[in-house]
Backbone and ligand atoms as CSV (ligand in chain L), in Angstrom:
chain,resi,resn,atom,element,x,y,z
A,1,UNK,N,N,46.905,103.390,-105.642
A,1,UNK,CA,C,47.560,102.132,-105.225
A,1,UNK,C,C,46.770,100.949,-105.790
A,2,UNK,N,N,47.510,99.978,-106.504
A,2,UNK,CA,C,46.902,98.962,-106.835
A,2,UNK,C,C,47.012,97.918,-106.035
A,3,UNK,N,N,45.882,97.313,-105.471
A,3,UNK,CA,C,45.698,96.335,-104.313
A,3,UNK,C,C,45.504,95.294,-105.007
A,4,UNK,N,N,45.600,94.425,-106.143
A,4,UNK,CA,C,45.226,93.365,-106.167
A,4,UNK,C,C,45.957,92.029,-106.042
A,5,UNK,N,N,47.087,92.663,-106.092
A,5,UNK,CA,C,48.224,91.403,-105.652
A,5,UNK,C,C,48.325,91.494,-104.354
A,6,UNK,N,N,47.621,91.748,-103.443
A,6,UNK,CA,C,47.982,91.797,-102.494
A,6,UNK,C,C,47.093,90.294,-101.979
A,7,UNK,N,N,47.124,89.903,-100.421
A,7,UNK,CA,C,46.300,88.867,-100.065
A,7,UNK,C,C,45.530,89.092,-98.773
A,8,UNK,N,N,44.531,89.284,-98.393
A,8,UNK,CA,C,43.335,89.333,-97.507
A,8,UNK,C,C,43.584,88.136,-96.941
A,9,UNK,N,N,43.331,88.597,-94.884
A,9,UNK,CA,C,43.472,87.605,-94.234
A,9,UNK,C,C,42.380,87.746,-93.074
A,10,UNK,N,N,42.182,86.812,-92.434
A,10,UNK,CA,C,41.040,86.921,-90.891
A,10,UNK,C,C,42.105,87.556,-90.188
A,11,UNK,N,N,41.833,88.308,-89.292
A,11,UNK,CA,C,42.802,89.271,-88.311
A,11,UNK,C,C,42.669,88.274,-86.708
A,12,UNK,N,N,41.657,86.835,-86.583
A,12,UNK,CA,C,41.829,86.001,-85.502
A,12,UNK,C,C,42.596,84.639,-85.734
A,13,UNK,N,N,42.058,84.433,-87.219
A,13,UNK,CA,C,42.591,82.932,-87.124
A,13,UNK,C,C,43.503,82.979,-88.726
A,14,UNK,N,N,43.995,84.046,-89.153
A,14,UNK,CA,C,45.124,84.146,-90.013
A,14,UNK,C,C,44.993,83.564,-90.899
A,15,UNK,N,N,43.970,83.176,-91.748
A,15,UNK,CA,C,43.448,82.264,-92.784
A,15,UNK,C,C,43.320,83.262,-93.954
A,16,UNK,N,N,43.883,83.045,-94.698
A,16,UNK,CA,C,43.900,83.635,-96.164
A,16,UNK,C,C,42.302,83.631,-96.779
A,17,UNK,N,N,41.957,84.549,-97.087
A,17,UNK,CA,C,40.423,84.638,-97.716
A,17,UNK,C,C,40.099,85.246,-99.007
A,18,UNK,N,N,41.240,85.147,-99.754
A,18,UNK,CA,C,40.891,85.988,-101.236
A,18,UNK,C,C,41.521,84.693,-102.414
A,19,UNK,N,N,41.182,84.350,-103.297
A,19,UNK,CA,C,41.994,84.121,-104.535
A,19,UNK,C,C,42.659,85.578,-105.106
A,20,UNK,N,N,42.578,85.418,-106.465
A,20,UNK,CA,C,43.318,86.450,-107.019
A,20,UNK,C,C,42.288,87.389,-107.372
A,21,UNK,N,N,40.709,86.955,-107.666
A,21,UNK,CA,C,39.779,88.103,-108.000
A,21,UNK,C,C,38.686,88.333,-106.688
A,22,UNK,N,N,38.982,87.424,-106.298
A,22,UNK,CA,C,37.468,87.822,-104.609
A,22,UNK,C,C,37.690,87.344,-103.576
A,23,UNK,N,N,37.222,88.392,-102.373
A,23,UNK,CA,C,37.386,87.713,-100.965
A,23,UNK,C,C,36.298,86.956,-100.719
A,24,UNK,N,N,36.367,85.930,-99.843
A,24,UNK,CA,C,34.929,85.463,-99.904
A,24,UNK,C,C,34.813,85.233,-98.001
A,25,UNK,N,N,33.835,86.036,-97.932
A,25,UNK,CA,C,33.001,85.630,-96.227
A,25,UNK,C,C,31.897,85.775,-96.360
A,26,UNK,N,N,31.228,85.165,-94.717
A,26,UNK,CA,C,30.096,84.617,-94.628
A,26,UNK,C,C,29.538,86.157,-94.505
A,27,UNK,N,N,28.215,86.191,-94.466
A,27,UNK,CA,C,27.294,87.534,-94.008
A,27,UNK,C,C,26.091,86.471,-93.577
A,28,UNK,N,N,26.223,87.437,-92.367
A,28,UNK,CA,C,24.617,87.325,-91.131
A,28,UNK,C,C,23.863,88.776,-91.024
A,29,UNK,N,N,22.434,88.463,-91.799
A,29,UNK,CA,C,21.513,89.787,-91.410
A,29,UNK,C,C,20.708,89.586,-89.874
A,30,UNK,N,N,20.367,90.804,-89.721
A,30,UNK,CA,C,20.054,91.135,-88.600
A,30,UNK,C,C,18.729,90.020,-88.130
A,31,UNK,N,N,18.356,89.172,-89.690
A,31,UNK,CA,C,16.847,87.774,-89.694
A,31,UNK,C,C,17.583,86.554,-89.065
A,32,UNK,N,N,18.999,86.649,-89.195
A,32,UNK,CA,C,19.891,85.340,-88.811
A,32,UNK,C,C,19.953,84.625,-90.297
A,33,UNK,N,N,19.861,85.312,-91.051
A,33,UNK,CA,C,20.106,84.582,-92.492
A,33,UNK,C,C,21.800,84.448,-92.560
A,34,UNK,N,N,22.495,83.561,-93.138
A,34,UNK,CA,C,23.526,83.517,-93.581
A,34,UNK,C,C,23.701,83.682,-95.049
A,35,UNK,N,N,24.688,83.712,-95.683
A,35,UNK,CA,C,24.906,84.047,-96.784
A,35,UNK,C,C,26.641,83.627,-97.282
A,36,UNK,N,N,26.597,83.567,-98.790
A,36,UNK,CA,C,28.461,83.541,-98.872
A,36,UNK,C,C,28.081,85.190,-99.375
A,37,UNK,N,N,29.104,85.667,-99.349
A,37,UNK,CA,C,29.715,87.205,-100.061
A,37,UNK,C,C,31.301,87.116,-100.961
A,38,UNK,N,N,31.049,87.102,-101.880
A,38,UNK,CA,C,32.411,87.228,-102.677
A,38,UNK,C,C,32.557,88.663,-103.119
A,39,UNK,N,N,33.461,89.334,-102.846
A,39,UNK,CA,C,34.028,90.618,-103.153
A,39,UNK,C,C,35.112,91.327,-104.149
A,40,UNK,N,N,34.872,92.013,-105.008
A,40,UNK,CA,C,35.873,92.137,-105.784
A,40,UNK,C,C,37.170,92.369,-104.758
A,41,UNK,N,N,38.552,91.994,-105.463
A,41,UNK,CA,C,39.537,92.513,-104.663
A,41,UNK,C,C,40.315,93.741,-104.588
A,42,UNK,N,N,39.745,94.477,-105.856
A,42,UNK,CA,C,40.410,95.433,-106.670
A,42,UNK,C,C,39.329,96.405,-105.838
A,43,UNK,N,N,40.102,97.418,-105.458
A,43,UNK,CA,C,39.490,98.500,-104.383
A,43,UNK,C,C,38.471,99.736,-105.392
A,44,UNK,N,N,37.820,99.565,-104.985
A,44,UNK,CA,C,36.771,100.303,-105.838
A,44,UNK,C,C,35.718,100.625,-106.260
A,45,UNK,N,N,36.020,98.812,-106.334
A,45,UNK,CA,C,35.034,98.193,-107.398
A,45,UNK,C,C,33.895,97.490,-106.766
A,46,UNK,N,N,33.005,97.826,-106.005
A,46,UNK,CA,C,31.702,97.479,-105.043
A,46,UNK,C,C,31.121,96.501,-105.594
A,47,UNK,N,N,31.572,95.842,-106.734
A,47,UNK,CA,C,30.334,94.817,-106.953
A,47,UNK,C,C,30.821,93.769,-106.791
A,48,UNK,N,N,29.628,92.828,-106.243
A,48,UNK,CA,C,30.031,91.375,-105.681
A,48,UNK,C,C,28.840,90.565,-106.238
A,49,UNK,N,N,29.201,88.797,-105.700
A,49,UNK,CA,C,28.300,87.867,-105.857
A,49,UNK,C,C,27.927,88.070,-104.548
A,50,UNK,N,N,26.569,87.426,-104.486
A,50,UNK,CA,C,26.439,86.686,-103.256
A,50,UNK,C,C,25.127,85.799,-103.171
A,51,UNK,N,N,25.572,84.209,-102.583
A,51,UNK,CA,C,25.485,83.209,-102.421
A,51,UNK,C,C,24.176,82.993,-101.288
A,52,UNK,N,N,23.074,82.933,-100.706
A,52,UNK,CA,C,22.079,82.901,-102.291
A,52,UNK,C,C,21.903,84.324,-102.468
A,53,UNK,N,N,21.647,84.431,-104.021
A,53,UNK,CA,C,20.975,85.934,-104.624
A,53,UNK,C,C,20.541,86.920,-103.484
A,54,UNK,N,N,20.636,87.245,-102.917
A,54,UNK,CA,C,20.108,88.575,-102.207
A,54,UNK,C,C,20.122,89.870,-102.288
A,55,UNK,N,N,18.848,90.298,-101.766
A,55,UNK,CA,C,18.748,92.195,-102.278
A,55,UNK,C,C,19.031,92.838,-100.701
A,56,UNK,N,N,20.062,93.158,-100.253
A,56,UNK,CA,C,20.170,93.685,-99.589
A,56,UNK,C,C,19.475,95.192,-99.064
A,57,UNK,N,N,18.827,95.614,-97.849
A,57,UNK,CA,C,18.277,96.631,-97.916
A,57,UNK,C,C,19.109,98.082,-98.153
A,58,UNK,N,N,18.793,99.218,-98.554
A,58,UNK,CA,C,19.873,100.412,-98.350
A,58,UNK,C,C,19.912,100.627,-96.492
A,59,UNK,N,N,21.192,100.686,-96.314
A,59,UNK,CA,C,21.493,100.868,-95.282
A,59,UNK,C,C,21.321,100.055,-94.021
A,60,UNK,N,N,21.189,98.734,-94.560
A,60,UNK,CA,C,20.916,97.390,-93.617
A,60,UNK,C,C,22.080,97.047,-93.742
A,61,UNK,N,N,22.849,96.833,-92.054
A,61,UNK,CA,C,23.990,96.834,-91.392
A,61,UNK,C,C,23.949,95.057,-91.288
A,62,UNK,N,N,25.580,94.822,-92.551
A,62,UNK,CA,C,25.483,93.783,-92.616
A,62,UNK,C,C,26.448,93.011,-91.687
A,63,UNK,N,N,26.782,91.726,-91.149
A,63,UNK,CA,C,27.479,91.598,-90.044
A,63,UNK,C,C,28.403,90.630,-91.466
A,64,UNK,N,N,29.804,90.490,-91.060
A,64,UNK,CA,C,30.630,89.703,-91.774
A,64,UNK,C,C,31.226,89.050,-90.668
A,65,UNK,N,N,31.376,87.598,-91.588
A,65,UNK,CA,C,32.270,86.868,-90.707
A,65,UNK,C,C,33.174,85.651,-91.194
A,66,UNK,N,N,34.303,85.529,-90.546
A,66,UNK,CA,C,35.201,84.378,-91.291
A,66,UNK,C,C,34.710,83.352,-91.914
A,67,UNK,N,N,34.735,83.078,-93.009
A,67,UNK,CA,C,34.239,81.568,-93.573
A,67,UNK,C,C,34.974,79.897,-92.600
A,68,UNK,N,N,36.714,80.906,-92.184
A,68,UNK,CA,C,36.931,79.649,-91.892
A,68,UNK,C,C,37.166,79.459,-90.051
A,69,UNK,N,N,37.060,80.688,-89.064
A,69,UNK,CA,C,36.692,80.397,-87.732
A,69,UNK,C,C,35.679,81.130,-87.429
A,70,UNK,N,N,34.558,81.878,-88.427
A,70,UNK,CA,C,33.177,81.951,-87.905
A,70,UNK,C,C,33.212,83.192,-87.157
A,71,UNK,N,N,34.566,84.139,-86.749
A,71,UNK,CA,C,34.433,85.044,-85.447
A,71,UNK,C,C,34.016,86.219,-86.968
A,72,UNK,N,N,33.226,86.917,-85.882
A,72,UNK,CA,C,32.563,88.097,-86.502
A,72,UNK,C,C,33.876,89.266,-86.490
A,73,UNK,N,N,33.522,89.894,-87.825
A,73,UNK,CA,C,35.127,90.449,-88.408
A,73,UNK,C,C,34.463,92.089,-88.019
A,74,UNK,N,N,33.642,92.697,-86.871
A,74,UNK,CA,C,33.469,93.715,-86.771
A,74,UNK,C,C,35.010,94.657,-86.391
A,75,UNK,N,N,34.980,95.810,-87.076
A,75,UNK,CA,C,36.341,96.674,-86.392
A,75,UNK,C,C,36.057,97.023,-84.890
A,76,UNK,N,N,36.805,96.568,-84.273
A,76,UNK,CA,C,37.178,97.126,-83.079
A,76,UNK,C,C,37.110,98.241,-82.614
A,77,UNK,N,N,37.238,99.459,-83.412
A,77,UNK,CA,C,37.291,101.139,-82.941
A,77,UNK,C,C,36.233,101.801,-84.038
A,78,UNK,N,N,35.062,100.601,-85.143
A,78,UNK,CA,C,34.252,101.483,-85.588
A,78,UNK,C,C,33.168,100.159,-85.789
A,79,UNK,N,N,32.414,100.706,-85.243
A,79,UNK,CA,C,31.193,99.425,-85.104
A,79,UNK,C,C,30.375,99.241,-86.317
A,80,UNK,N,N,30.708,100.116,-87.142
A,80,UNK,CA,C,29.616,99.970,-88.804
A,80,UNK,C,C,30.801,99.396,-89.668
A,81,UNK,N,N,31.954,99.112,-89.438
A,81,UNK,CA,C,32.821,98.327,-90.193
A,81,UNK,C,C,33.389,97.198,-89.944
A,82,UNK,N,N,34.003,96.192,-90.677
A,82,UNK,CA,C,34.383,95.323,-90.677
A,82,UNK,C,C,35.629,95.608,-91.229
A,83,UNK,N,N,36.726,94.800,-90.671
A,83,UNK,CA,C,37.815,94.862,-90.604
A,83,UNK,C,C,38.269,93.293,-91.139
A,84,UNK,N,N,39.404,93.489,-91.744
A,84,UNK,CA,C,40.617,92.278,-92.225
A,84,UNK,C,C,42.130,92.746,-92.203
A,85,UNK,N,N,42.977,91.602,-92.699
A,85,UNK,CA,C,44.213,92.245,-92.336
A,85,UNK,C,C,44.629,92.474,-93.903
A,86,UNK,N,N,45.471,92.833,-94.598
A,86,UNK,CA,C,45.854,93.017,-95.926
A,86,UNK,C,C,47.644,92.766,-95.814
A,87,UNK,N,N,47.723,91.513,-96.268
A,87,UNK,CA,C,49.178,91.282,-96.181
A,87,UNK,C,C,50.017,91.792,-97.549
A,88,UNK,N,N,51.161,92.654,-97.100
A,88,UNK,CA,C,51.812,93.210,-98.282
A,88,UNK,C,C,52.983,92.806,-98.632
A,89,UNK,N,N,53.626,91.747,-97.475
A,89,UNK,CA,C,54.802,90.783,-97.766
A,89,UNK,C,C,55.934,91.264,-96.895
A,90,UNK,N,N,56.444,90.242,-96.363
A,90,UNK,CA,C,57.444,90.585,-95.554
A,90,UNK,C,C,56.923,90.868,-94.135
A,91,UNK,N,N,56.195,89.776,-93.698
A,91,UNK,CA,C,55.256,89.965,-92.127
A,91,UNK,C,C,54.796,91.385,-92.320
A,92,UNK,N,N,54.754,92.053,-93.071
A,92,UNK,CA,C,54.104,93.529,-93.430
A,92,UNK,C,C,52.571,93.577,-93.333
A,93,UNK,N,N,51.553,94.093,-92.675
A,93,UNK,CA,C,50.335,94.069,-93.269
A,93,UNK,C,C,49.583,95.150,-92.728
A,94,UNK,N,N,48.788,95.798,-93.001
A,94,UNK,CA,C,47.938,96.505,-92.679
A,94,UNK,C,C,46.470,96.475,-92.697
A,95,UNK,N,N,45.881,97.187,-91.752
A,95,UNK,CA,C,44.032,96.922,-91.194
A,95,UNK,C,C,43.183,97.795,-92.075
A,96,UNK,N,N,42.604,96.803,-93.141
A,96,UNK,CA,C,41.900,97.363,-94.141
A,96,UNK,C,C,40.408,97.393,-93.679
A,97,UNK,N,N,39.612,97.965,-93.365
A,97,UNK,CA,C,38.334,98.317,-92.853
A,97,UNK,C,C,37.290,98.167,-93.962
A,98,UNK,N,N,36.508,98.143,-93.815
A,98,UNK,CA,C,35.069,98.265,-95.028
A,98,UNK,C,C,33.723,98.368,-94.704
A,99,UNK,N,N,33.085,99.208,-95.107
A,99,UNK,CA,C,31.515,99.927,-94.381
A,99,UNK,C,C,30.528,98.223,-94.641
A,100,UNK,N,N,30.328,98.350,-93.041
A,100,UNK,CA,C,28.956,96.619,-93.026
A,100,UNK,C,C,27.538,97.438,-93.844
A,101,UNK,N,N,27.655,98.522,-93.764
A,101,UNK,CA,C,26.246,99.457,-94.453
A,101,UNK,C,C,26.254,98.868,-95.815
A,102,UNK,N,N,24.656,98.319,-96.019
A,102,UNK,CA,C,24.365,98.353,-97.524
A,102,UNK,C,C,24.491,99.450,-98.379
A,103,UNK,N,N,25.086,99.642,-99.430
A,103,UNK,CA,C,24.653,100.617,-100.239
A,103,UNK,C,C,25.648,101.630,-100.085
A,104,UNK,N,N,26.410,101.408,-98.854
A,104,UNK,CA,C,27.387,102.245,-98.094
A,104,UNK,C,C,29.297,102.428,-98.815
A,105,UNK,N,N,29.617,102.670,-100.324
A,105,UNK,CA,C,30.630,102.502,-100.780
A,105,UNK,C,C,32.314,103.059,-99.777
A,106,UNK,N,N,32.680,102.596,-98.843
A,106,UNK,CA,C,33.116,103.238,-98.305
A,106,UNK,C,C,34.783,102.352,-97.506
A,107,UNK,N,N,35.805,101.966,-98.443
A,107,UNK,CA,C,36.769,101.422,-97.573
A,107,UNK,C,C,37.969,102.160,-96.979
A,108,UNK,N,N,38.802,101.529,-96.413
A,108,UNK,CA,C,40.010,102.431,-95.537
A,108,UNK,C,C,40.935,101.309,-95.753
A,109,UNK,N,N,42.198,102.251,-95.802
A,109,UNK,CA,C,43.493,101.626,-95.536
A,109,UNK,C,C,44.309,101.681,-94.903
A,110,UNK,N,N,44.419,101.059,-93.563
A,110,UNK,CA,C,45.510,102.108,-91.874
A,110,UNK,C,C,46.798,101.559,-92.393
A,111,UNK,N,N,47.535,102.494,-92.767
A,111,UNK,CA,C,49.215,102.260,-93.164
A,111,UNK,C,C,49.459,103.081,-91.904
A,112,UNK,N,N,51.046,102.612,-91.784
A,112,UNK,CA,C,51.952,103.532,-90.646
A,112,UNK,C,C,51.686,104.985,-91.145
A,113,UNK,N,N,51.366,105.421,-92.495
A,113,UNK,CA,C,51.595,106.367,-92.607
A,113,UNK,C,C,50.272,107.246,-92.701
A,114,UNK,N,N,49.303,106.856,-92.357
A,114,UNK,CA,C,47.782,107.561,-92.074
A,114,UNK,C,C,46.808,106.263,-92.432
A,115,UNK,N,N,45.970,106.768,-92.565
A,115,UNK,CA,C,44.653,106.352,-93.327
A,115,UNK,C,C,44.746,106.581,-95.103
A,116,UNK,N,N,44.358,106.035,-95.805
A,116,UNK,CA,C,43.747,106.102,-96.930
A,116,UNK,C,C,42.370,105.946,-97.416
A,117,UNK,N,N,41.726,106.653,-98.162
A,117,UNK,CA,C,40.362,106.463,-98.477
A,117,UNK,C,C,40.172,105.659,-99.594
A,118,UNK,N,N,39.606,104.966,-100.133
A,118,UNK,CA,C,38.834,104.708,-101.277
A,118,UNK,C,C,37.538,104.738,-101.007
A,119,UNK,N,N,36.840,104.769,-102.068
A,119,UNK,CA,C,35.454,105.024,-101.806
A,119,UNK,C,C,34.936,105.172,-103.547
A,120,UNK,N,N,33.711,104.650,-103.679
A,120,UNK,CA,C,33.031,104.951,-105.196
A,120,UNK,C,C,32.158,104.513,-106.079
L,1,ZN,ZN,ZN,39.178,83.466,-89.153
């Protein structure tokens, strides 16, 4: 499935968070550092900017959060992920998940019709 036309949203305050090549939210480490995070949008593809330079540790659980109401985007039913909504058109959307673990390549896609993996 190719995800890149699709559009990334906050699942509280419904705010669109992607252009056409990156999502962009805040990240808080466990020091209280903030950070921007820009994300590829294209599912796969793990590599990102981020705002300032940082080396993230392996397996340092990163917290994400809306750029534009600040609420922390943890999933609800899995506490090492972060969750958004993925709008596919037509009030259509589905709860795209993504591992807060550094180093951790690991997203989901909850359609009506299961889960999907990517991962890589
Ligand atoms: Zn929001």
């Amino acid at each position: 499935m190719d995800l890149k036309n699709f559009s990334f949203s906050c699942p509280f305050c419904k705010h669109l968070l992607n252009d056409s090549e990156e999502i962009e939210l805040v990240t808080k480490r466990d020091s209280g550092t903030e950070g921007r995070i820009f994300m590829s949008v294209a599912f796969g593809n793990y590599t990102f900017r981020h705002i300032p330079e940082t080396n993230f540790t392996l397996r340092e659980i990163v917290d994400f959060l809306c750029p534009h109401c600040q609420t922390d985007l943890k999933a609800p039913n899995h506490k090492n992920f972060a969750q958004l909504n993925m709008d596919v058109g037509h009030n259509i959307s589905f709860d795209v998940i993504f591992s807060r673990e550094a180093g951790k390549r690991k997203t989901y896609v909850i359609t009506e019709d299961g889960i999907e993996t990517y991962q890589g």
